[in-house]
N, C-alpha and C positions, 0 to 999 in steps of 0.2 A: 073580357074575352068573348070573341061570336060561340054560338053554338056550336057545339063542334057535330059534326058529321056524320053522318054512317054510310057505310060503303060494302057491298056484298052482303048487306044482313047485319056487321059488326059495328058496335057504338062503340066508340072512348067510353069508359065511366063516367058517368056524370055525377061525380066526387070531389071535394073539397083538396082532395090528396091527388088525384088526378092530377086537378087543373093547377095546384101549384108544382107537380112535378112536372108540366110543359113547359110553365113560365120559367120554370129555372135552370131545363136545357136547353129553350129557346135564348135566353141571354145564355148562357155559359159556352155553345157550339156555331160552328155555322149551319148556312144553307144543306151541306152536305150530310154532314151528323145529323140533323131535326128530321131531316125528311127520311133517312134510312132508318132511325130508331121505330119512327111512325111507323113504316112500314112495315117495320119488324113484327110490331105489336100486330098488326093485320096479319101478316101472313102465319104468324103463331096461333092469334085467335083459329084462321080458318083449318090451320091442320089440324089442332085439335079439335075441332067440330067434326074434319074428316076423319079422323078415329078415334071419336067417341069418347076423349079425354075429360072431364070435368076439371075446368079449374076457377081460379079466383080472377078474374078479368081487371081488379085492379091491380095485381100483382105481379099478374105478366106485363099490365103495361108501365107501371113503373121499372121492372125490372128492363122490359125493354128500350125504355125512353133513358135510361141511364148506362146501358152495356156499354157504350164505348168514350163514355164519360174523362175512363184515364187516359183518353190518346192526348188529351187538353195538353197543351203547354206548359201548366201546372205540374202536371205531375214526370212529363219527361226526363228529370231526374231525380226518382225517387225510388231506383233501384229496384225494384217491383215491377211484375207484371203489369201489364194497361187493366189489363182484367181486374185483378186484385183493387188498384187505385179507384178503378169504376165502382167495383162491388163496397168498398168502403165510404164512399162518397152514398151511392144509396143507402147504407146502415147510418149514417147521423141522418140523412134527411128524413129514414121513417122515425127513427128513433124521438125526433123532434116532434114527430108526430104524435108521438107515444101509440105507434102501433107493435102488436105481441109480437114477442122475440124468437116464437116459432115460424110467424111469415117473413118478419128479419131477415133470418136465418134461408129459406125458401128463393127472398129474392137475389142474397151476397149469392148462393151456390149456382143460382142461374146467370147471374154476369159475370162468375168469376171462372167456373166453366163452360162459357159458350164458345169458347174456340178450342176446347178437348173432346172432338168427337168421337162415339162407340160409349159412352159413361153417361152424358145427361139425359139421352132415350127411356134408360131404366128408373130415372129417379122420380123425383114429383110431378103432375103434369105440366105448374109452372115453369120447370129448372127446365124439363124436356121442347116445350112451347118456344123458350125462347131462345133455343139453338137453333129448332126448325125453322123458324122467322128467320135467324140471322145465314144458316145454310139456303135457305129458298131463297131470300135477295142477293146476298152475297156469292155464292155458288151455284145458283138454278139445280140445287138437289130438290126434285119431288117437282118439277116446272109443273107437269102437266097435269100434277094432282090438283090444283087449282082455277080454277077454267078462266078464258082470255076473257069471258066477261066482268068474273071480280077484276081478271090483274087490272085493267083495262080502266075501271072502277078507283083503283089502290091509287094507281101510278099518275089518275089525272088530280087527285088529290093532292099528291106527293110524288112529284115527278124526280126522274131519275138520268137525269143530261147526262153523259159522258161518264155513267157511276162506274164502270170495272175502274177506267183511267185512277178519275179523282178517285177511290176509294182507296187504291193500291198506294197510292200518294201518299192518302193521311195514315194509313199504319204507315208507310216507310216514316216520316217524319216524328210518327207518335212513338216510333219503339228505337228506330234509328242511334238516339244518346244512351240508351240502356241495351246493349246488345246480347249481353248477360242474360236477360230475363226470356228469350226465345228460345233457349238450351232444351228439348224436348217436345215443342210444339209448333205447331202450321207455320207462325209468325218470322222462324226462323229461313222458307220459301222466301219470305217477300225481302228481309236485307238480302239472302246469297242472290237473288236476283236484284235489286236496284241501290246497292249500299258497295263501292268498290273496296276491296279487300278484306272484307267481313268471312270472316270464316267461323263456320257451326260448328257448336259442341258437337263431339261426338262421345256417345254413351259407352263405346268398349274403350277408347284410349283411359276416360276417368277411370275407369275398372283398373286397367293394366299399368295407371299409372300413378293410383293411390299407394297408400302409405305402409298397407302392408306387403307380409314377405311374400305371400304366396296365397 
C-alpha cells in the first residue's frame, strides 16, 4: 500500500491496525463508502482539534472507516440496525487484533450511535468525533468551522461526485429490506421519502396500543 497522506495537518495512523482496517473496507464497499468513511475520519480529526478534544486517532479512524459497514448487502437482512451490523463487524476485527476491550467498546458506541444525534457530543471524544465527521459530510452541520482550504485539501483526496444523490441511495437500499430497524431514528426520513408505502413507527400509537389496560 503507497504512503498514505496527510491533508490539513492530519495523517491516517501509520499502524499495522490502520492500514489493515483500509484494506478491508477497501475490498468489502465501494467507491462511495471508502471515500466517505475517509473523510469522515478527516473531518472528525479536524473538529476535534477545533475544540480542543484529545483523542486516540487510530480509533476514530477505524471507527470511522467501518461506520457504514452494515449498509453491505450482507447484512441487509439481519434485522438489526446498519449501525449495530457495522459496530459489530469492527468488534471481531479489533478483537482479532487483540486490541483492549475498553477501546472495543469506545469504537462499537461510535458507529452504533453515529446517526443518534444530541447523545454522542457528551460522550468520549472518539464516540463524539465520529458523529461530527459523519454530520459535517453527510449534513454540512459545522460547514464553515473548517476552512475551504482543508475541505478543498479532503475532498481532492477523496472526492465526493454526486454524494447527497448516491449517499441517499445507499441507505435507501442498505436499510430498505429491514424497515423495522428505523422505528426512532433519522433513517426512518430516508424510506418515507424514497421507499413507496413505507410507513414509520410511530412512538404514541405503540404506547396506546400496547398490551396493557390503562
Amino acid at each position: 500500500m503507497p504512503d498514505e497522506p496527510t491533508a490539513a495537518g492530519i495523517a491516517v495512523p501509520d499502524t499495522a491496525l490502520a492500514r489493515d482496517a483500509t484494506e478491508l473496507v477497501r475490498a468489502a464497499t465501494d467507491d462511495l463508502i471508502y471515500h466517505h468513511s475517509r473523510r469522515v475520519y478527516w473531518w472528525g480529526a479536524l473538529q476535534g482539534r477545533n475544540r480542543g478534544l484529545s483523542h486516540d486517532p487510530e480509533l476514530l479512524y477505524v471507527a470511522a472507516m467501518f461506520h457504514d459497514l452494515g449498509l453491505g448487502a450482507e447484512h441487509r437482512h439481519s434485522g438489526r440496525r446498519f449501525e449495530v451490523d457495522g459496530a459489530d463487524e469492527a468488534r471481531r476485527f479489533l478483537r482479532r487484533h487483540a486490541v483492549p476491550e475498553d477501546s472495543i467498546r469506545r469504537v462499537w458506541t461510535a458507529i452504533a450511535l453515529h446517526t443518534t444525534p444530541g447523545i454522542p457530543e457528551y460522550m468520549e471524544p472518539e464516540v463524539a468525533l465520529v458523529t461530527a465527521g459523519v454530520e459535517y459530510d453527510v449534513l454540512g452541520i459545522g460547514y464553515h468551522d473548517i476552512s475551504a482550504a482543508d475541505r478543498a485539501a479532503i475532498t481532492a483526496l477523496h472526492p465526493r461526485p454526486d454524494f447527497k444523490r448516491r449517499i441517499l441511495a445507499a441507505f435507501t437500499e442498505g436499510i430498505e429490506a429491514k424497515p423495522e430497524t428505523t422505528f426512532g431514528n433519522v433513517k426512518a426520513d430516508v424510506l418515507d421519502r424514497f421507499v413507496p408505502g413505507f410507513r414509520r413507527g410511530n412512538f404514541v400509537d405503540v404506547i396506546e396500543g400496547s398490551d396493557w389496560a390503562e
